[in-house]
C-alpha positions as CSV (number, residue, x, y, z in Angstrom):
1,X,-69.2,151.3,220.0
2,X,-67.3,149.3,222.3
3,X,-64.5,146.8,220.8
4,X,-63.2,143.9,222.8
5,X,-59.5,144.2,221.9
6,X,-57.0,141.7,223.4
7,X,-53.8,144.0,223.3
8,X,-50.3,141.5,222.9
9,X,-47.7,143.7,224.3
10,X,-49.2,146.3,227.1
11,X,-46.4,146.4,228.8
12,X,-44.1,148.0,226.3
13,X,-43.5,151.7,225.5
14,X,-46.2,152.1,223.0
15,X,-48.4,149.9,225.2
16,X,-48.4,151.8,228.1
17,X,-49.3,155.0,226.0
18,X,-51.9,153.0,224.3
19,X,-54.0,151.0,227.3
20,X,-55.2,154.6,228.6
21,X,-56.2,155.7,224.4
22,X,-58.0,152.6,224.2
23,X,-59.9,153.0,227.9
24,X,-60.6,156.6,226.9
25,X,-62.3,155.3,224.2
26,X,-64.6,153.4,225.8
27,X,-63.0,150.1,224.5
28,X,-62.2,146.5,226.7
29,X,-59.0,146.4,227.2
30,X,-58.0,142.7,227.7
31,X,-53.8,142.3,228.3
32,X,-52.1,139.3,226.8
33,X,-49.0,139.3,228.7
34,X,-46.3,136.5,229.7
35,X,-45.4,138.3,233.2
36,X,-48.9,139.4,235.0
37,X,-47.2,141.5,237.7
38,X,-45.6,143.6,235.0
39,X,-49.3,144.5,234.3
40,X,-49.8,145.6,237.5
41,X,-50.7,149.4,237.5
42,X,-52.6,149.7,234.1
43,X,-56.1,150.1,233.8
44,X,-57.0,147.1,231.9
45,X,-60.4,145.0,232.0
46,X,-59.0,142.1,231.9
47,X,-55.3,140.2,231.9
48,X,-54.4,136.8,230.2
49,X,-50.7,135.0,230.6
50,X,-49.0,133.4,227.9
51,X,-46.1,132.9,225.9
52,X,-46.7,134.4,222.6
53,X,-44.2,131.8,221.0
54,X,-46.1,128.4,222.5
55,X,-49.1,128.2,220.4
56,X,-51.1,126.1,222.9
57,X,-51.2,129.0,225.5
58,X,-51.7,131.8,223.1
59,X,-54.9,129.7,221.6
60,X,-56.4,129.4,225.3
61,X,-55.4,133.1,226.2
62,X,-57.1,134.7,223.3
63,X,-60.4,131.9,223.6
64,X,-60.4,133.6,226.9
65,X,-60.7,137.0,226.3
66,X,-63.2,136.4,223.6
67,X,-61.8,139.6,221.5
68,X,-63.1,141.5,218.3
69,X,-60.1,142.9,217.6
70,X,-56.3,141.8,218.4
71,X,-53.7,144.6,218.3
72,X,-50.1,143.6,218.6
73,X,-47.1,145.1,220.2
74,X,-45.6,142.5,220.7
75,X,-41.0,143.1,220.7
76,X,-38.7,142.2,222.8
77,X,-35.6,144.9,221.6
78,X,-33.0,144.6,224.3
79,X,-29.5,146.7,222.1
80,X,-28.5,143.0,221.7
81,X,-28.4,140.4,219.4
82,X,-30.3,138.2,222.0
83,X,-32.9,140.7,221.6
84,X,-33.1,140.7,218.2
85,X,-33.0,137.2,217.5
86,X,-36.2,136.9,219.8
87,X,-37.8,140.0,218.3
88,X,-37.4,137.9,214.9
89,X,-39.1,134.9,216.7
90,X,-42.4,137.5,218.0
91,X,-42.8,138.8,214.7
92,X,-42.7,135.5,212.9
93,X,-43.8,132.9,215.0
94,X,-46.0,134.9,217.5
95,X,-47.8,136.4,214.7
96,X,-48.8,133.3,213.1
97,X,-50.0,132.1,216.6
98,X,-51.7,135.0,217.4
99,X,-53.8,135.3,214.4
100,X,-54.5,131.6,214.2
101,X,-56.1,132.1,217.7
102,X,-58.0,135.6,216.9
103,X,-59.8,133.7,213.5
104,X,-60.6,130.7,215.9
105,X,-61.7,133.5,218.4
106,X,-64.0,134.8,216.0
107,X,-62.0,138.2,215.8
108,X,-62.6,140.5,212.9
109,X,-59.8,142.7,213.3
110,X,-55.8,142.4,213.4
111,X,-53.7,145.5,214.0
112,X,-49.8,144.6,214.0
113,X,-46.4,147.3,214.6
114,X,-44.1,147.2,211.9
115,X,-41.0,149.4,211.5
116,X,-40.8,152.1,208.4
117,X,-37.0,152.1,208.2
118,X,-36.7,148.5,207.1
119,X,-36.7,149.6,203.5
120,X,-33.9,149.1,201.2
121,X,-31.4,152.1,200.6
122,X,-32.6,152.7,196.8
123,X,-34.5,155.8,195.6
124,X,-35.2,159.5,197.1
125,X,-34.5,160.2,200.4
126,X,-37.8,160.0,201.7
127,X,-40.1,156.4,200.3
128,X,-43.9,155.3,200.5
129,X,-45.0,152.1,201.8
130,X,-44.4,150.3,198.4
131,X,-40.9,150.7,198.4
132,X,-38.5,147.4,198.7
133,X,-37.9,146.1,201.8
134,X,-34.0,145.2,202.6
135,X,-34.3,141.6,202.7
136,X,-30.7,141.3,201.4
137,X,-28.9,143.7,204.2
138,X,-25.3,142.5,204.8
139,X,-25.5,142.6,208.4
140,X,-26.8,139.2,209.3
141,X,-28.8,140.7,212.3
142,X,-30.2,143.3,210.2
143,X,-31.0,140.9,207.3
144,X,-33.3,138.7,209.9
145,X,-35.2,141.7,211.5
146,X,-36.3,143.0,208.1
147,X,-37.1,139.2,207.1
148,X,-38.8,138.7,210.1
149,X,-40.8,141.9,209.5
150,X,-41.8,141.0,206.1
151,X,-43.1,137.9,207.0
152,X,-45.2,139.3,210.1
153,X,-46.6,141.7,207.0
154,X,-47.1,138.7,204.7
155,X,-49.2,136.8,207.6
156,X,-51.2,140.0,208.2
157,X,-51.9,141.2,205.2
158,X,-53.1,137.2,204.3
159,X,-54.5,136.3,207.4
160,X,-57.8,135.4,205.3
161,X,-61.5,136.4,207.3
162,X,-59.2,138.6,209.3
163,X,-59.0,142.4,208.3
164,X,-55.2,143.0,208.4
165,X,-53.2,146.6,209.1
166,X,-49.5,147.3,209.3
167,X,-48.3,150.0,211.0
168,X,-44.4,150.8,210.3
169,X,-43.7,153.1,213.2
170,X,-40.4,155.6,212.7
171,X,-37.8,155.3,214.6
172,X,-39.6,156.0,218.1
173,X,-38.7,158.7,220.7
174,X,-40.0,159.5,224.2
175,X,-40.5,157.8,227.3
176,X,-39.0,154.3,228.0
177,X,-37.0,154.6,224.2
178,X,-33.0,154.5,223.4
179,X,-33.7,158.2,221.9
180,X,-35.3,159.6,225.4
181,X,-32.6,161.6,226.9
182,X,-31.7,159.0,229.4
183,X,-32.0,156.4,226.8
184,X,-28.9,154.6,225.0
185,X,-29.1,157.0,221.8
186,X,-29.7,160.3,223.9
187,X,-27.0,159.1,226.5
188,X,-24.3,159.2,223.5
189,X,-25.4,162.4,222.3
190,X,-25.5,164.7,225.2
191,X,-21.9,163.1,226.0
192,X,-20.5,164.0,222.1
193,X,-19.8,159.8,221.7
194,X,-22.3,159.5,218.6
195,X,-19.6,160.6,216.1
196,X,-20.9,161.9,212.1
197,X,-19.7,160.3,209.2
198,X,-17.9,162.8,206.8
199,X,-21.4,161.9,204.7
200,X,-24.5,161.7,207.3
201,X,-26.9,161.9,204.6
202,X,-28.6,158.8,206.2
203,X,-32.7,160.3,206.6
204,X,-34.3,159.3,209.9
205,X,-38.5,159.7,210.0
206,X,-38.8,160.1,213.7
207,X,-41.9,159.0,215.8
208,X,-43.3,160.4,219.5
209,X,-44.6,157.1,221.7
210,X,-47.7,158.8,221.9
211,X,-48.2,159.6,218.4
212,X,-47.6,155.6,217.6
213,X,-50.3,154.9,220.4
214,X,-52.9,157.0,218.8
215,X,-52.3,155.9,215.3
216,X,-53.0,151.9,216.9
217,X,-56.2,153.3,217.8
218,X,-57.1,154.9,214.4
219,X,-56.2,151.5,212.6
220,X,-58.1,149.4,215.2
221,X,-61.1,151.7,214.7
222,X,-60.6,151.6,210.8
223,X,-62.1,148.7,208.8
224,X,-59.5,149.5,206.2
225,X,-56.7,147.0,205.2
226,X,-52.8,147.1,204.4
227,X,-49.8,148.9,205.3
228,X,-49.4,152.5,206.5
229,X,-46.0,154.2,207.3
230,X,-47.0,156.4,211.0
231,X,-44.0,159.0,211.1
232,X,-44.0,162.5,211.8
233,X,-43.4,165.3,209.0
234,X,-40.4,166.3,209.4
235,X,-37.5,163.2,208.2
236,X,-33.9,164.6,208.9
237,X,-30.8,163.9,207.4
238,X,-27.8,162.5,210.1
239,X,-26.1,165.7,209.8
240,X,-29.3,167.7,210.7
241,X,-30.9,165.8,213.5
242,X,-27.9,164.8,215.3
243,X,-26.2,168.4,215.9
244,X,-29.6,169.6,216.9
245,X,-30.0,166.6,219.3
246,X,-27.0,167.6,220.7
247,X,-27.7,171.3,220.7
248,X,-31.2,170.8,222.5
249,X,-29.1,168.4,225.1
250,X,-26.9,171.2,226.0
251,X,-23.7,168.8,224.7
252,X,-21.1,169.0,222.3
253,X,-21.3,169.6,218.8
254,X,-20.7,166.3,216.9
255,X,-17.6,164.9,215.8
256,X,-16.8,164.0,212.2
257,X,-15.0,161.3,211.4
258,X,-14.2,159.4,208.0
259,X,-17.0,157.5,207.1
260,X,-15.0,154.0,207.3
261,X,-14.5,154.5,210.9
262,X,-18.3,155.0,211.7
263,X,-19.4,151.3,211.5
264,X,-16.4,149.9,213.8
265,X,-17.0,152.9,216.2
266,X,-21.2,151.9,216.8
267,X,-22.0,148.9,214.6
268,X,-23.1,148.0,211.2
269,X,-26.8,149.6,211.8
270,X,-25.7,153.5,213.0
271,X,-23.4,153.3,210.5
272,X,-26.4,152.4,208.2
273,X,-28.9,154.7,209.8
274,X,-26.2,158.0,209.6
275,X,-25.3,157.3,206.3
276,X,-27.7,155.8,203.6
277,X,-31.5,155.3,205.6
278,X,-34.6,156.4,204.0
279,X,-37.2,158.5,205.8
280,X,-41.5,157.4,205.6
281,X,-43.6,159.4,203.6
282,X,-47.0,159.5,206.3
283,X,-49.5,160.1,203.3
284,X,-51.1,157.4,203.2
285,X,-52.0,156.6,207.2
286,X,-53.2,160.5,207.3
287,X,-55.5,160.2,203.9
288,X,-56.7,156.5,204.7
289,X,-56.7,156.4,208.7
290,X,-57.5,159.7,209.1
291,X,-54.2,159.8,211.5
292,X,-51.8,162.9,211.6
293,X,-49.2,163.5,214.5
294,X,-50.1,165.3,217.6
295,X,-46.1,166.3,217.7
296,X,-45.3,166.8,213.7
297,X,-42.1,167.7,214.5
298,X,-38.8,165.9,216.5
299,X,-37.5,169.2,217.1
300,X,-40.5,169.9,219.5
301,X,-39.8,166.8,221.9
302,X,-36.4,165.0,220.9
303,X,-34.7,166.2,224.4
304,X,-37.8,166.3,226.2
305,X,-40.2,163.5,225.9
């Protein structure tokens, strides 16, 4: 059956990968977008401009496209606080406008990204989707991007005649991502800069582009409600993933260095990540979705793509 889904966020990594899953499927594809020649290329049915943080535009943009189902990429992660900050502001703010306009649209369906490494560093190494979120982070820019995410979840989750899903991605690698090899993260690997804390116990649940794409499409085609952690099955310790990153690069091995000197060598959050982040038990998105990843493993495609 064909869907009419307005897709907020086309552009980005997992929307490129996704407009093609979508079209495949035989579903209308409309793009709500804010730059329309930064559409230019993908196969969509239709294209809308707007800012997803003025209210007013988003309402007539989404009339417009008349969807039954909204799915939202929306982020706008630049490696700076600038980005953050206005990442905060999309998943806040441009979720409450976007849903207001898809229940006025007459829209059944709301499919929303989430991250899966926003939880709080208590428990096993590897938690479900009801473990705490950490709202009380002492990094300030941290502390906002897991409140912002909570509160994208909270409007979701409540967004009344709306069916709400949550999908926290892992920490995504592949094409057009700061782990691709000519990304940020791969760039400091395959030169030996991303140093290992005497303790790299820190657990990263790792995600292929594609793999995020397709589990968007198994949520939009699902009538079921809440929030599923899309990861593949294999999380990694820091002091697994990283010397194998490296390995597959064809770079140095890692260097350790005291555990203090981690955070003022690549920021609060790699400090965080290498240290004390929990992996995303994928349970529930395969039992309830019916999802599963195409690339189970980051050892497969970490160098690669």
């Amino acid at each position: 059956m064909t869907t009419r889904v307005l897709l907020a966020g086309a552009t980005g990594v997992v929307g490129r990968a996704l407009v093609p899953l979508l079209r495949e499927r035989g579903h209308h594809v409309t793009a709500l977008v804010r730059d329309p020649s930064r559409a230019a290329g993908l196969d969509l049915d239709g294209v809308v401009v707007a800012d997803a943080l003025d209210p007013a535009a988003v309402r007539s943009a989404v009339r417009s496209a008349r969807p039954d189902a909204v799915v939202h990429q929306l982020t706008a992660l630049r490696g700076s606080a600038e980005g953050l900050a206005l990442t905060a502001r999309l998943r806040t703010e441009g979720t409450g406008h976007l849903i207001a306009a898809a229940a006025e649209a007459g829209a059944g369906r709301f499919v929303a990204q989430s991250i899966a490494f926003a939880t709080a560093p208590l428990g096993g190494p590897v938690l479900t989707e009801d473990a705490a979120l950490y709202l009380d982070a002492p990094d300030p820019g941290w502390a906002l991007t897991v409140r912002a995410v909570a509160d994208l979840e909270r409007q979701v989750l409540g967004a009344g005649a709306l069916s709400g899903a949550v999908l926290r991605y892992g920490t995504l690698y592949g094409p057009g991502t700061l782990y691709h090899r000519t990304g940020t993260v791969g760039d400091l690997v395959g030169r030996g800069k991303l140093v290992l804390p005497e303790s790299a116990a820190g657990v990263t649940s790792f995600l292929h582009v594609a793999d995020a794409a397709r589990a968007a499409v198994a949520a939009l085609e699902s009538d079921a409600g809440g929030v599923f952690n899309v990861a593949d099955d294999e999380p990694a310790a820091a002091d697994v993933w990283v010397p194998e990153y490296a390995r597959l690069l064809g770079a140095p091995r890692p260097r350790v260095v005291p555990a203090g000197l981690t955070e003022r060598m690549l920021g609060w959050f790699t400090g965080h990540q290498l240290t004390a982040m929990r992996g995303a038990a994928n349970d529930r998105a395969r039992q309830t979705l019916g999802w599963q990843p195409s690339v189970p493993s980051w050892r497969a495609a970490l160098a690669t793509g």
